[in-house]
C-alpha positions, -999 to +999 in steps of 0.1 A: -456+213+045-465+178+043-477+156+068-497+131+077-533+132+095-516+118+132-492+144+126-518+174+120-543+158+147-509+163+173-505+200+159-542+209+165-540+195+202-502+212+208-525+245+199-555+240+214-528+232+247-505+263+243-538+287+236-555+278+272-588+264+252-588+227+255-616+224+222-607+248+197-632+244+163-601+235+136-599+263+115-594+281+142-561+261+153-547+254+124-549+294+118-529+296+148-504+272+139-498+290+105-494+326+123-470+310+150-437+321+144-410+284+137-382+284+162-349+275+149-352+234+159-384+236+137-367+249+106-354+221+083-329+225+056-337+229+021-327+205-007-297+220-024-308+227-061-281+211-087-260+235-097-265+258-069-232+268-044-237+254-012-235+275+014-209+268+047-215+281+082-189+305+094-172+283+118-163+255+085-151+284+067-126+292+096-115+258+098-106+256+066-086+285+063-066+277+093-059+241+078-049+259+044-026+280+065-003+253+078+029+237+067+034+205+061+048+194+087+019+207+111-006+189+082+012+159+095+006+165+127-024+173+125-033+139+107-014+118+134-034+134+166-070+137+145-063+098+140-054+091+178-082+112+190-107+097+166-090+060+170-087+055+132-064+034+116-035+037+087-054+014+060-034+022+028-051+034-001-072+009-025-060+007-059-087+018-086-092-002-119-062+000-148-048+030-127-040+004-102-021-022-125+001+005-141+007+017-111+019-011-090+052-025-117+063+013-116+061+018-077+081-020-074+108-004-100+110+022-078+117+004-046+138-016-062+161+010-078+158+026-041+175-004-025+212-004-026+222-035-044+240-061-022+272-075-034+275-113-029+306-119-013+304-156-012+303-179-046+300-212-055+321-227-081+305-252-105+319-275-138+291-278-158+304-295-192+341-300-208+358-305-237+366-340-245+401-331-261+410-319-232+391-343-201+429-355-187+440-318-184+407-311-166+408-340-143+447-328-132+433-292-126+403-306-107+425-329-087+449-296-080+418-276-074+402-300-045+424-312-018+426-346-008+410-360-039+429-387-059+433-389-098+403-417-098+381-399-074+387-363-096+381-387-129+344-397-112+338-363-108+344-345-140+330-376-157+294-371-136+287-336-145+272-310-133+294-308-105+306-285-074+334-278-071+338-253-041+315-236-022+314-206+000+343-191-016+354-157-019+349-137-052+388-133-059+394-169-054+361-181-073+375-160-098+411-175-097+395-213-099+373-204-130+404-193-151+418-225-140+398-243-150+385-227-181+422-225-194+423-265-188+389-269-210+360-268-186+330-244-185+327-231-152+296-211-134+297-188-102+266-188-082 
C-alpha cells in the first residue's frame, strides 16, 4: 500500500475517531488499520499481468451470449435503437493505409457494374472531315439532310468543319443520316 504522509496522517485520525480514543500512540492505530477488515469500495483492482486471461463479471458474460444468440436481423436492430438511445451517429468507417487505396477502385467497380447502364436515346449528329473527291456529293446530301438550307449555305457548312449537323435526334434516325452521309464521303460522329 502506498501512500503518502497526508494520506496516512487521515488514516490514523479516521482510527483514532472510529475506536472512541481521540489520541491513540501510532503504532497503536496503524495496528488497527491493518486488522480492519477492507469493505468492498476500499478494494481496488489489480493490474492485469500480460498474458494473463482477464476475468469478466457474470452479468458481461450474459450479455454476450445473448448478443451471440441473435439473428441478424435482431443485430440490426439492436444497432439502430443502442444508436438512438445513446444519440450516436452513422460516421462511415475510415480507410486504413494501402488497404484503403486498393479498396476504394474495386468498391467504385462495383457500384458501377451495379448501376444499370442507361441507354442514350437522343444523339447528335456531327461531320467532322470529308473526302475531297467527293465534297459536291457531300454538300448535295448535306443540303438533303437539313431543311431549308440552300446549295451555298450547305457549301459554307461542309467547307467550315467540324460541323453539326442535327441534334437531339433519335438513335434510328441518327443512324439513317450517318449512312447517308458516310456513303456520300463524309466521316460522321454520334454523340
Amino acid at each position: 500500500m502506498f501512500c503518502t504522509r497526508p494520506c496516512i496522517r487521515a488514516a490514523l485520525r479516521a482510527a483514532a475517531h472510529t475506536h472512541g480514543r481521540q489520541a491513540l500512540p501510532t503504532f497503536c492505530a496503524l495496528r488497527r488499520l491493518k486488522t480492519t477488515p477492507p469493505s468492498s469500495s476500499d478494494a481496488l483492482a489489480a493490474p492485469l499481468l500480460d498474458g494473463a486471461p482477464k476475468e469478466y463479471s457474470p452479468k458481461i458474460q450474459q450479455l454476450v451470449s445473448d448478443i451471440a444468440g441473435l439473428t441478424l436481423l435482431e443485430v440490426s436492430d439492436l444497432n439502430e435503437l443502442l444508436k438512438k438511445t445513446l444519440n450516436i451517429q452513422d460516421v462511415g468507417m475510415m480507410p486504413m493505409g494501402s488497404m484503403a487505396t486498393a479498396a476504394q477502385p474495386a468498391a467504385q467497380a462495383a457500384e458501377e457494374e451495379a448501376l444499370p447502364v442507361k441507354e442514350k436515346t437522343h444523339f447528335t449528329v456531327k461531320l467532322t472531315e470529308l473526302q475531297a473527291a467527293d465534297k459536291v456529293k457531300l454538300i448535295k446530301e448535306v443540303k438533303n439532310c437539313i431543311q431549308g438550307l440552300n446549295l451555298v449555305q450547305a457549301k459554307k457548312l461542309v467547307e467550315s468543319l467540324p460541323q453539326e449537323i442535327r441534334a437531339n435526334v433519335s438513335k434510328a434516325e441518327a443512324e439513317k443520316l450517318k449512312a447517308a452521309l458516310e456513303a456520300a464521303g463524309g466521316t460522321v460522329v454520334l454523340e
